[in-house]
N, C-alpha and C positions, 0 to 999 in steps of 0.2 A: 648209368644211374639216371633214371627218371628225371625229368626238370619239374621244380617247382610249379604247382599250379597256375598258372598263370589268370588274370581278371579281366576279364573280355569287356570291353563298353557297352552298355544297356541302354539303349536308343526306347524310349519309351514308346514310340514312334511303329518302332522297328515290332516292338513287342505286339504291339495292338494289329499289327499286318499279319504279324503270323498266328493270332488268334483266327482273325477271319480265315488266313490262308488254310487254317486246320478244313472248316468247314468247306469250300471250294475247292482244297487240292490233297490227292492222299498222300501217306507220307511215302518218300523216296526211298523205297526198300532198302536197298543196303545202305543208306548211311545214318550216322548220329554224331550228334553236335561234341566236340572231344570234350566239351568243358562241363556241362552239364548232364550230358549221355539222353537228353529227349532226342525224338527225332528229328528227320531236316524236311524242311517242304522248299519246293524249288519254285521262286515264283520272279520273272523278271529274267535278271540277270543274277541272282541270289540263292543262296541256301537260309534259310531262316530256321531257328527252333523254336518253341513255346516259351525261352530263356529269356525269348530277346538279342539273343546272340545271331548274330550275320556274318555270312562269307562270301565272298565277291568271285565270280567265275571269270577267270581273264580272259581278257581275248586273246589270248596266246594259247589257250587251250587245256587252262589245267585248274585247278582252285588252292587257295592257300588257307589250310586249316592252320597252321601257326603263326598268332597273333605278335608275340615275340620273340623271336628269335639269335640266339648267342651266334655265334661264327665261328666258326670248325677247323681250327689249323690244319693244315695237308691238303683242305677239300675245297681248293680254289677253281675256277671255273675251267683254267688250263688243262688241269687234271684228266677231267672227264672231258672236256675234246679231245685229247691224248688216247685215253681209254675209248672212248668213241672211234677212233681213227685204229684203235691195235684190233678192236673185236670186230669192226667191219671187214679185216685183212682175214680174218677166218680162222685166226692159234683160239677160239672157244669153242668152233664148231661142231667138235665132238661132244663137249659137255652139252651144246645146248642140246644135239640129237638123242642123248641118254636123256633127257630131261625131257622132252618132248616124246617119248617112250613113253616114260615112265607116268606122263598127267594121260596119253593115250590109254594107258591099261588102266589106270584108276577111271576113269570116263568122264575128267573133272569139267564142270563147264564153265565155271567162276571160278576164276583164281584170280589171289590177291598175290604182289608180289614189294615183298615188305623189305623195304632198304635196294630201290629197283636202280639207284643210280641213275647213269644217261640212259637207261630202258632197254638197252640190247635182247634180256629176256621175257620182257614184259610183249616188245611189238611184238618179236617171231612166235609169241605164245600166241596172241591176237591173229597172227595171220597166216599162222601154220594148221592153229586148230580151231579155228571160227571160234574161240571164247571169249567168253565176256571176260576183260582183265582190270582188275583194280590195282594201279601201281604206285605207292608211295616212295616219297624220300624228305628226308630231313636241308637238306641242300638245295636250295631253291634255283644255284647254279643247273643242278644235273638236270631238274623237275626240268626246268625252261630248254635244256637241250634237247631229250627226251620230246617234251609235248610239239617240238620245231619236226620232229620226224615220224610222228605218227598220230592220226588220230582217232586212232581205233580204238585206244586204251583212253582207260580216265586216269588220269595223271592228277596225282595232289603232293602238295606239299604239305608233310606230317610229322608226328613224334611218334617215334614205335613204341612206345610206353603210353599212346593216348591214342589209338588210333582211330579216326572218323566211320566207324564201319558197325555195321547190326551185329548181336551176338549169334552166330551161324549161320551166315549169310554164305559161307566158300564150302568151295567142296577142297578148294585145295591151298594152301598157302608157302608159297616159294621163298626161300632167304637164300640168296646167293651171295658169296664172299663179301657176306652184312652183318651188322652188330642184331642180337636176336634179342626178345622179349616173350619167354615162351607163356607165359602167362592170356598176354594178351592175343598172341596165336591161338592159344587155346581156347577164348571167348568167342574168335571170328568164325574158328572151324564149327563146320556142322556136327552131330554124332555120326564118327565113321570117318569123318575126313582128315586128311591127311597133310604133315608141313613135312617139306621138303626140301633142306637145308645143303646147302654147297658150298663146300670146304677145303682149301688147301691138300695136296695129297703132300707126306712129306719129301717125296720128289721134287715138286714144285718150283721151278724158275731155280735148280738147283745150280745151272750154269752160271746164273746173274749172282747168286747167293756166295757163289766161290770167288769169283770175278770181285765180288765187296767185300768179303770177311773181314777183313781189319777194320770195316767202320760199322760191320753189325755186331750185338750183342750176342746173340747164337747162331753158330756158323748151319748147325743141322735143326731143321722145325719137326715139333710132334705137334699132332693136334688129339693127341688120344685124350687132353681136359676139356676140351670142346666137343670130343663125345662122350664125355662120361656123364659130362652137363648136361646133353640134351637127351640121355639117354633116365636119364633123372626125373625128365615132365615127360618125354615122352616114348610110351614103345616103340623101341626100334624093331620094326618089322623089313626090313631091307637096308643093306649096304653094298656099295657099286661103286669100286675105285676106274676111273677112266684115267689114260694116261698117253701123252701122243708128243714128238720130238721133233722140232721142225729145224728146217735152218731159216736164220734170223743174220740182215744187214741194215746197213741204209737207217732211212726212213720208220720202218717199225720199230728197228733197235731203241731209237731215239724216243719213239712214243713209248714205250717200254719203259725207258729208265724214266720217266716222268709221270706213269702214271700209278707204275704200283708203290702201295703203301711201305713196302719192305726196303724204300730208298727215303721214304718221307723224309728222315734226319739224316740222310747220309750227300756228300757231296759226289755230285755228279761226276763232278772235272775231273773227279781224280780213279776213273773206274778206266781202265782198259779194255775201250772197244776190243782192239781186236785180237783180246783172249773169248770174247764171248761169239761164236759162229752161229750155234744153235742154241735152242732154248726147250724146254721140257715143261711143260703143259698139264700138271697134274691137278687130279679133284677128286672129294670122295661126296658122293651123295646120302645122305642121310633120310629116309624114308620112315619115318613114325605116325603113329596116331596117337590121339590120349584118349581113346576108348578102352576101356578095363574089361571089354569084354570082347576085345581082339584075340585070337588064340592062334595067329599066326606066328612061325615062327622064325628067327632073323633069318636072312639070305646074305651072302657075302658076293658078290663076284665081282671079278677083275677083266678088266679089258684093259688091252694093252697095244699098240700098235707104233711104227714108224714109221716116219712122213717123207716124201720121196726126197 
């Protein structure tokens, strides 16, 4: 659900700088101020708009377009150094090389990637495929992890319901296992361009899932209402289930049961390591456009493989 508009402070000050700044500096193509929707001019250490409204470039390496912000049960900073520590062990690595396919054949140059977390897909897109990447999250925890590791990417902290960005400014826009706003996906995309949404396969961590059933609500996940929804704003022109079985101990286990959201209410202590050996790694890609004058027609394919 959207959040409330929120009212930015109006520095009269601030406003009469980014008057001059219009004339002296042009504006910063892809972005726009989330509260007002003028543009941003970059002058200092700042984004300023015509509103009056200001945002501070940290030196940490990232900008914080949300002025206030609620706090997010589940999504504690642990979290994502957890997830940080399981995706740098390599159980994504398939997904991200399908993904990284997939922005190679479209030939996207800018890609935003909207709900980026600690950035696992945002850097390897930056520095697999020399693209400009614009990476948001709502989590100022992940932003700050994320911008500690790379700074190829522009890192912001955002509401996907407001996002600081030109209306078709991307060629391509990435939602990985994120909450989605296709509306405003839809603003960012250029005509022709492409969101490309990544999804649970109902496989999925189905070791850890049996291993917990007495403390989850559904023992088996569908995610066929999360594509029927997206298939709703946008054509689906491509589907691509990847799928890969690793063995799992130790140390990753641990970062495992701590990072994924499918443990968020469930107690840890009480899950039996050592029923769980290996782990199953599934995802379906979602490839649409919201061009009405795409005439492509869906593709399905599955890959599948075991891990030594």
């Amino acid at each position: 659900m959207p959040l409330p508009l929120q009212k930015a402070k109006v520095n009269p000050e601030i406003k009469v700088k980014a008057m001059e700044a219009k004339k002296a500096l042009r504006a910063q193509d892809p972005f726009r101020c989330p509260l007002c929707a003028k543009p941003l001019f970059m002058k200092g250490g700042s984004y300023l708009c015509q509103g009056g409204h200001c945002y501070d470039i940290s030196a940490k390496g990232y900008v914080n377009f949300v002025l206030k912000r609620k706090a997010q049960k589940g999504y504690e900073a642990r979290r994502f150094e957890e997830r940080q520590r399981f995706l740098q062990a390599g159980y994504y690595d398939h997904i991200l090389g399908a993904l990284l396919g997939a922005l190679r054949e479209q030939g996207a140059k800018r890609t935003v990637d909207a709900g980026c977390g600690e950035g696992y897909f945002a850097r390897r897109i930056a520095e697999d495929l020399g693209a400009e990447v614009y990476a948001l999250d709502y989590s100022k925890d992940s932003i700050l992890l994320a911008a500690a590791g790379s700074k190829r990417v522009c890192w912001m902290v955002a509401d996907l319901a407001r996002m600081p960005l030109q209306d078709g400014m991307a060629d391509a826009v990435i939602n990985a296992f994120a909450p989605a706003n296709y509306r405003e996906f839809a603003r960012v995309l250029r005509p022709g361009g492409q969101l490309m949404k990544i999804i649970p396969g109902p496989e999925h961590m189905r070791e850890l899932r049996d291993a917990a059933r007495d403390q989850l609500r559904a023992e088996d996940y569908s995610n066929q209402r999360v594509i029927d929804y997206f298939a709703q704003h946008f054509q689906l022109i491509r589907r691509e289930t990847i799928t890969k079985t690793f063995p799992i101990a130790g140390q990753d286990l641990e970062s495992l049961l701590h990072m994924t959201p499918l443990l968020f209410a469930a107690d840890k202590e009480l899950i039996d390591r050592s029923s769980i050996t290996e782990i199953t790694v599934q995802a379906e890609i979602l490839i649409g456009t919201s061009s009405k004058k795409s005439t492509k027609k869906s593709q399905i394919a599955i890959k599948k493989e075991k891990a030594p």
